[in-house]
C-alpha angles and dihedrals in degrees: 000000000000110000096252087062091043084056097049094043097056094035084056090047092045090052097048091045083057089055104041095054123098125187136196115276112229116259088231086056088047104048096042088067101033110029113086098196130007088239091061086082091085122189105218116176103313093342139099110203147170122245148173134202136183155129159122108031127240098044130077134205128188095254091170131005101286095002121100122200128211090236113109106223085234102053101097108258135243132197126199129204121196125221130250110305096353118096130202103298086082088076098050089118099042086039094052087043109048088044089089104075099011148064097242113207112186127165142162119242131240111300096004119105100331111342107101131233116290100267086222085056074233115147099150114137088245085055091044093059103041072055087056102043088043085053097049090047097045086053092049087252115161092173135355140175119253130224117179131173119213104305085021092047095066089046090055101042087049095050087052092061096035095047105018089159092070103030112088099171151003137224118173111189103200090323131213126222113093115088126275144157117332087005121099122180106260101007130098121252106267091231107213107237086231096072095064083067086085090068083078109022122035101147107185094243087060099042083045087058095050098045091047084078089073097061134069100202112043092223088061087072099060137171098270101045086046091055095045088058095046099048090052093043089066099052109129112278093009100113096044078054103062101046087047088052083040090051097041097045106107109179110219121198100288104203099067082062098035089062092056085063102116095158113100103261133205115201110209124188151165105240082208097051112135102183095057107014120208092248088086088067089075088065094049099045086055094048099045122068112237093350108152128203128228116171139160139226125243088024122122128193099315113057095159090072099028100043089017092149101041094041084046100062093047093054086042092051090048095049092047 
């Protein structure tokens, strides 16, 4: 190649290595756009998380030393558990609804939004409910209903045979836990080497094109919910994070556990997801006694933000 090539060639690889890089965005940028009050960075057990806790207006309980919440100790409580990659924020519409008649309990798990990595590097499912059972203890929470989207959806359906006593009801929001590809019962995740290149280059439009899988109508992703993602998936640490939880996540054979489900369970789906298909229901609502379906058309893998009100007044009714 002549020099002045050579020049251009490495001038236009130096230029796309500058935007392609994508670094880490401080904690103190972050949470001043997406933390609502200092005390919602909760230490639980060996975790710092991030929680939030609210409902009906017009009482007050002691959620964190100093802090009050507007959740009255006697409203029944619900807990929500966001999906792979997502944080609380997904549940903004379910969360403002069902405070109403409810103490609504929402967090981001370690190493999503701003919680920060588990300081054990630890994201095993065994790790993931001593967390929720900390949690509950560290609210004054006896029992609670569960609501857990896709990743959070088999955390919460294993906590509620493993721990039936604490568990009232569950909602399961397109739920993961049945085989599929790149999972094999009782084997880790084979990682591709090429996904730890995210740690380094995570540029938003190709982010934007990975996360378009999850919805069903193009308009529901839009600007400011990409960005969102974007901003909390550079969070120091967040990335790291979620190869670790891909690498440590192990799938056992669901039904034994399914079975032991005694809490009254809604199945909701998106009749258009193509992550989890519906089609998966069918093995749910055969493993767990008296679970019931609703699911929309034209909705893809996050009902909770594309069909928020509709999906909202069914959860509401069941938990009702």
């Amino acid at each position: 190649m002549k020099r002045p090539g050579l020049v251009l060639a490495l001038t236009a690889l130096t230029l796309l290595s500058f935007w392609l890089w994508t670094p880490d965005v401080s904690r103190a940028t972050l949470e001043a756009r997406y933390l609502a009050a200092p005390a919602d960075m909760r230490q639980v057990g060996p975790w710092q998380l991030h929680v939030r806790d609210s409902g009906p207006p017009g009482a007050a309980s002691v959620t964190a030393p100093g802090a009050q919440s507007d959740a009255p100790s006697d409203a029944p409580a619900v807990v929500l558990l966001h999906g792979f990659g997502a944080s609380l924020q997904t549940w903004d519409v379910w969360a403002k609804g069902l405070a109403a008649t409810h103490r609504v309990v929402r967090i981001d798990l370690p190493g999503s939004g701003l919680s920060p990595p588990d300081p054990a590097h630890d994201y095993r499912d065994e790790r993931s409910l001593q967390l929720l059972k900390a949690l509950l203890d560290d609210l004054g929470l006896p029992r609670a209903s569960l609501v857990g989207h896709s990743m959070g959806g088999r955390i919460a359906w294993t906590f509620a045979a493993q721990f039936p006593e604490r568990v009232d009801k569950l909602v399961l929001v397109a739920p993961d836990g049945f085989a599929s590809f790149g999972f094999e019962y009782g084997k880790a995740m084979d990682v591709p080497a090429s996904l730890s290149l995210m740690r380094h280059v995570l540029p938003k439009p190709l982010l934007r094109m990975n996360l378009q899988g999850a919805y069903a109508r193009p308009e529901s992703l839009t600007d400011a919910v990409t960005t969102r993602y974007h901003d909390l998936i550079l969070a120091p640490g967040a990335r790291q994070a979620m190869l670790d939880r891909l690498a440590q996540t192990v799938l056992q054979e669901p039904e034994p556990l399914l079975r032991q489900i005694r809490a009254p369970t809604l199945l909701v789906w998106g009749e258009a997801d193509a992550m989890i298909p519906i089609g998966n229901a069918r093995d749910y609502l055969q493993a767990i006694s008296g679970s019931r379906l609703v699911s929309w058309p034209q909705v893809g893998h996050l009902p909770q933000e594309e069909a928020a009100e509709q999906s909202l007044k069914a959860v509401a009714d069941f938990l009702r």
